[in-house]
N, C-alpha and C positions, 0 to 999 in steps of 0.2 A: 504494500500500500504506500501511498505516496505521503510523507508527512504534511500535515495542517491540513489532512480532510475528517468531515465530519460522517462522511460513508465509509462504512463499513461493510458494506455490501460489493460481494464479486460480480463485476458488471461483464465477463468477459465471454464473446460472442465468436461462433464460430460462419461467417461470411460466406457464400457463396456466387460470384457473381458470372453468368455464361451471357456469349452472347446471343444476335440474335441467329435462329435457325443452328447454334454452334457453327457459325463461319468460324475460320482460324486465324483470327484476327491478331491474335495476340504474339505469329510468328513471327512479325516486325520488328525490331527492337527499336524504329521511331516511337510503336505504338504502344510498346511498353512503356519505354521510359517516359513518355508524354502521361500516360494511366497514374504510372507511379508519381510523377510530381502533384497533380489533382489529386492524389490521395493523401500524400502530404502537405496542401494547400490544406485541407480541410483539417487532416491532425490537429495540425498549429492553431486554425482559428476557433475550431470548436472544441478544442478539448480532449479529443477523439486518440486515443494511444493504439498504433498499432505495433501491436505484437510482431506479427509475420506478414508475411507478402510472397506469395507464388505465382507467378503465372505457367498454364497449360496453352495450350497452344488455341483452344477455344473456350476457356472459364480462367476464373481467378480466386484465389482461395487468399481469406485473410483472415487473421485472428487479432480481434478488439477491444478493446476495454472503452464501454463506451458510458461517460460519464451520467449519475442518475437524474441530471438536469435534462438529457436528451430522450425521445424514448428509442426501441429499437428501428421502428420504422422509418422515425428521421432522419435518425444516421444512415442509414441504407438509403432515402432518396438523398441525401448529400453527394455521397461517395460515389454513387449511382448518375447523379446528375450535373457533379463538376467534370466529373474523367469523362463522360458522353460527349459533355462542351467540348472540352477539350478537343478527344480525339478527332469530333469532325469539324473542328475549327482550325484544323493541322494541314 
């Protein structure tokens, strides 16, 4: 646990994110690295710790600790809806 919080609660979430149809979008390594910094945009500003980061070649698995201010589905349309930007604004 992180010192000076008042949760004590294990917020840690196991991610799965594919894409659409499982194209194999993720063989790029533009498209990765581009994914990975939108995931890390959002770490930083909301709070959001992740654990791990994988990418498959058509899904994305990550492991989060997502703070008890957010709930689970917000943080999924975050992460979900920066890295999307991202990628087709690439």
């Amino acid at each position: 646990m992180s010192s000076g919080t008042q949760d004590l609660r294990r917020n840690l979430y196991h991610l799965v994110f594919a894409s659409k149809c499982r194209y194999k979008v993720f063989r790029n390594e533009h498209t990765t690295r581009i994914c990975t910094d939108a995931f890390r945009e959002v770490e930083q500003k909301y709070g959001i710790k992740i654990e791990e980061l994988e990418f498959q070649l058509d899904h994305v698995h990550l492991m989060v600790h997502i703070p008890a201010k957010l709930s689970v589905s917000y943080a999924v349309q975050l992460l979900k809806g920066v890295s999307a930007k991202r990628i087709f604004d690439a």
